[in-house]
C-alpha positions in Angstrom: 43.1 61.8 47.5 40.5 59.6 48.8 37.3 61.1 50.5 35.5 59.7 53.1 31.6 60.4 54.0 30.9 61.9 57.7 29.9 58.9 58.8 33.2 57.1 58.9 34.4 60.0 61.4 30.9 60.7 63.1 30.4 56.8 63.9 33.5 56.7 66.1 33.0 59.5 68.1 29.3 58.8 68.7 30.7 54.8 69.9 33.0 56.6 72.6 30.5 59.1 73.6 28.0 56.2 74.5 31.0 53.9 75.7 32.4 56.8 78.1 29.6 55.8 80.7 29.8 52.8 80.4 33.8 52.6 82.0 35.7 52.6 78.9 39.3 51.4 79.0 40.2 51.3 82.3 40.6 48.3 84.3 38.8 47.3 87.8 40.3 48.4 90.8 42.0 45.2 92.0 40.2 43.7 95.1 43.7 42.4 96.7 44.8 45.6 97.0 44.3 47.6 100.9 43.1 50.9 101.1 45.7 53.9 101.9 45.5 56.4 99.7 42.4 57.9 101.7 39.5 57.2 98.9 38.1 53.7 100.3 35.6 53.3 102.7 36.5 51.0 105.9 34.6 47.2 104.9 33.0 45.3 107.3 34.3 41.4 107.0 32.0 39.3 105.1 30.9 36.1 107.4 31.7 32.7 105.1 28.5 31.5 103.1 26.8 34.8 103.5 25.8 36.8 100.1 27.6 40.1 100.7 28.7 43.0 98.2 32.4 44.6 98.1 34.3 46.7 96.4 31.3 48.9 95.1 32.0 52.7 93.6 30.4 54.5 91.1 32.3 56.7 87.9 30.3 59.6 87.9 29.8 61.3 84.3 31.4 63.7 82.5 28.4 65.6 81.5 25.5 66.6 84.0 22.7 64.7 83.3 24.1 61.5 81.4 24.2 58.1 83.2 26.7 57.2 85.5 28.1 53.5 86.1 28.8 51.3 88.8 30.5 48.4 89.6 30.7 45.7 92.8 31.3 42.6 93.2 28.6 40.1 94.9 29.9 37.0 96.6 27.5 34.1 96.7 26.3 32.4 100.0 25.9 28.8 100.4 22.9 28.8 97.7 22.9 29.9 94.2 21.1 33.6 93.7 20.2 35.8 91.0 20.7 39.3 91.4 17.7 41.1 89.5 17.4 44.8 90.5 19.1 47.5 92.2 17.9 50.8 93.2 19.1 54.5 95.2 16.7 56.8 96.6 19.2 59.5 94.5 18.9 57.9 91.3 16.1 57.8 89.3 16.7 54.7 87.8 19.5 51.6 87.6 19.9 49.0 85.2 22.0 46.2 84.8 24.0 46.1 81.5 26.6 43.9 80.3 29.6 45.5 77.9 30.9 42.6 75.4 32.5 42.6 72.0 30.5 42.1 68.5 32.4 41.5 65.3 35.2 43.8 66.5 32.9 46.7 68.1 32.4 47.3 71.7 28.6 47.0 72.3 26.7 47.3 75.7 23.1 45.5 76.1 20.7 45.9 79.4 20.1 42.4 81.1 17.4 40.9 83.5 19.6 39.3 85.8 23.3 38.6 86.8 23.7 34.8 88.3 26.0 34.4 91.6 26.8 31.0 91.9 26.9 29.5 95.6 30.6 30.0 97.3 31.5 31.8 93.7 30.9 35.8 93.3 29.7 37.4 90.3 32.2 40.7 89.2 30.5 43.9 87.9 33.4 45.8 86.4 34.7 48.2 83.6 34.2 46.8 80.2 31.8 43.9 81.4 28.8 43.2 83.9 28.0 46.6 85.5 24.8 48.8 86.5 23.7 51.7 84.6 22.4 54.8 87.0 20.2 56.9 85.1 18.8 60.2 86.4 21.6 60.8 89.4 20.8 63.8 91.9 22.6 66.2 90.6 23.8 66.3 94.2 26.1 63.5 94.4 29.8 64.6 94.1 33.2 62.8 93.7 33.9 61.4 97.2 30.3 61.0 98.0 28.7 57.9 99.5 25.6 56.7 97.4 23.5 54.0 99.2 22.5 51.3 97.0 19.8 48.9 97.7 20.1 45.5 95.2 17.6 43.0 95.2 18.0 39.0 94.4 15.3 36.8 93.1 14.5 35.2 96.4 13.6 38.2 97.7 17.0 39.0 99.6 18.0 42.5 99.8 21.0 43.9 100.5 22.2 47.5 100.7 25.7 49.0 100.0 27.8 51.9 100.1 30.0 52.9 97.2 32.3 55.8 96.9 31.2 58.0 93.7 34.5 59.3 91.4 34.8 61.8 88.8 35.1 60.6 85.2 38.8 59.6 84.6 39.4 58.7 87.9 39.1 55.4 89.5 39.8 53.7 92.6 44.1 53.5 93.6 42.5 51.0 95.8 39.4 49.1 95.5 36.8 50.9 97.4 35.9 48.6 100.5 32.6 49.6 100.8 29.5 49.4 103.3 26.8 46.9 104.5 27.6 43.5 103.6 25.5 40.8 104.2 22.3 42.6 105.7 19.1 42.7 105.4 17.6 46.5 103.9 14.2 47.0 105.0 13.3 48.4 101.8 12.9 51.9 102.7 13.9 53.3 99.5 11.3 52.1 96.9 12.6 50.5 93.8 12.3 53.5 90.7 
């Protein structure tokens, strides 16, 4: 019989443990799809060349007090842009990760900056691109809105709505979410 140290059992679980916030498995909600099962928010339509924000929601986690994820998807305007920083006035603080793959092993790294090309959009979904919320109000429930306020390098800010779910349960549709496209007047400061 062959014995195996802890470590070859302990390793694994402590991988999904820190992956679980990060969305796992599952796939994004597909953006082609129309709200009707009642967990979407109504989406404003974006005007053509202006940077805007869709689909955004937020998987809330399992255990009070770890981080929660969420994911969006920016669509450029008729310039290039750099989103930098995003922030929520009920979270304490949000950073931008990206998920990839490493000699077999999922890993996840924090990142400065996520380009959006002009006309292209830039995805933040499960098992890629996505923001890290650290420190949510304890508050914030499944089928809450959470206002967040992102921030591009040319100064640009733009605020948005996404619909917060429980761990294990996404979107049936993609969550059309809140203000596309405008200006925030930075009421929230960034944390």
């Amino acid at each position: 019989m062959r014995r195996y140290g802890t470590a070859v059992f302990v390793a694994p679980l402590m991988a999904a443990a820190l992956l679980a916030g990060c969305g796992g498995q599952e796939s994004a909600p597909a953006p082609q799809e129309q709200a009707g099962a009642g967990n979407a928010v109504a989406e404003p339509a974006a005007r053509p060349g202006t940077l805007a924000v869709t689909d955004a929601w937020v998987r809330l986690a399992p255990v009070a007090g770890r981080p929660a994820a969420g994911y969006f998807t920016v669509r450029g305007g008729g310039a290039p842009e750099r989103l930098v920083s995003i922030s929520s006035a009920r979270v304490a603080t949000i950073e931008l990760h990206e998920s990839g793959m490493n000699d077999g092993m999922m890993t996840m790294r924090r990142i400065d900056g996520v380009d959006v090309p002009a006309g292209g959009e830039a995805a933040f979904a499960p098992g890629g691109n996505h923001a890290m919320l650290f420190g949510v109000d304890p508050g914030v429930k499944p089928g809450d809105l959470l206002l967040l306020d992102l921030t591009f390098a040319s100064g640009e800010k733009l605020a948005v709505e996404a619909k917060t779910f429980a761990t294990g349960d996404a979107p049936v549709a993609a969550p059309k979410s809140g203000v596309q496209g405008a200006e925030h007047g930075g009421e929230h400061s960034g944390h």
